[in-house]
C-alpha positions in Angstrom: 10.8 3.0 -22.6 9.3 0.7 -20.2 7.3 1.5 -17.2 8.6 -0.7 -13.9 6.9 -0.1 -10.9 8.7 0.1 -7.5 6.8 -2.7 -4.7 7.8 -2.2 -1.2 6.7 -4.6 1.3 5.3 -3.5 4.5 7.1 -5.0 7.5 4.8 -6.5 10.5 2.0 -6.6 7.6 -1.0 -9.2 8.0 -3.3 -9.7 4.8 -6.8 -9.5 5.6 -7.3 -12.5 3.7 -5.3 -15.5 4.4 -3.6 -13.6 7.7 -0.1 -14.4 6.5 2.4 -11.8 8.1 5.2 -9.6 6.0 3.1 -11.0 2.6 1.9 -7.8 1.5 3.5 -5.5 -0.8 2.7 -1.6 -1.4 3.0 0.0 -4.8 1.9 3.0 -7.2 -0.1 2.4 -10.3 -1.7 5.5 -12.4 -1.2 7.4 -9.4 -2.9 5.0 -7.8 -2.1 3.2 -4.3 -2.6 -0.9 -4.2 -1.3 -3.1 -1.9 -1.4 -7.6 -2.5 -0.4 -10.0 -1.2 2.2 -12.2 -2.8 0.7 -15.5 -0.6 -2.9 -15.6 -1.5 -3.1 -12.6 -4.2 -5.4 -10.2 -2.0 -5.5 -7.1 -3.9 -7.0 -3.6 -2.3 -6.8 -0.2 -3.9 -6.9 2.9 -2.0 -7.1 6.4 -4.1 -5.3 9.7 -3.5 -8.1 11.5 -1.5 -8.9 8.2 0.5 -4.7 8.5 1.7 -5.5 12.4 2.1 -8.4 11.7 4.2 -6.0 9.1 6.5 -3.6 11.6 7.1 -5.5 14.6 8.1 -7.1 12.1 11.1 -4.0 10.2 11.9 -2.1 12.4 14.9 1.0 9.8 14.4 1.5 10.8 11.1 4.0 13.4 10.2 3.9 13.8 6.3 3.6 11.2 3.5 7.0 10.3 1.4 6.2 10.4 -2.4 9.1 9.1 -4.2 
């Protein structure tokens, strides 16, 4: 059985790094958030209670979509 994992890019997305727009990509790894960017290959990681955190303090924010 082989494992793919599902990348979404993020529309209207800069990278931090090389400031490239609509370069970064979203996906789930070991339950795990991590974004990159396919231009310059910026990675970040973000963990589950570092997303909770962003949620609770966001008042835009109406729920988060896990697939």
């Amino acid at each position: 059985m082989t494992n793919k994992l599902r990348k979404r890019f993020i529309a209207g997305a800069t990278c931090p790094k090389c400031k490239s727009i609509d370069s970064i990509m979203l996906y789930f790894e070991n339950n795990v958030e991590k974004l990159q960017c396919v231009k310059c290959d910026y990675k970040d990681v973000q963990s589950a209670t570092d997303v909770s955190a962003q949620v609770v303090t966001s008042a835009d924010v109406i729920g988060v979509f896990k697939p």
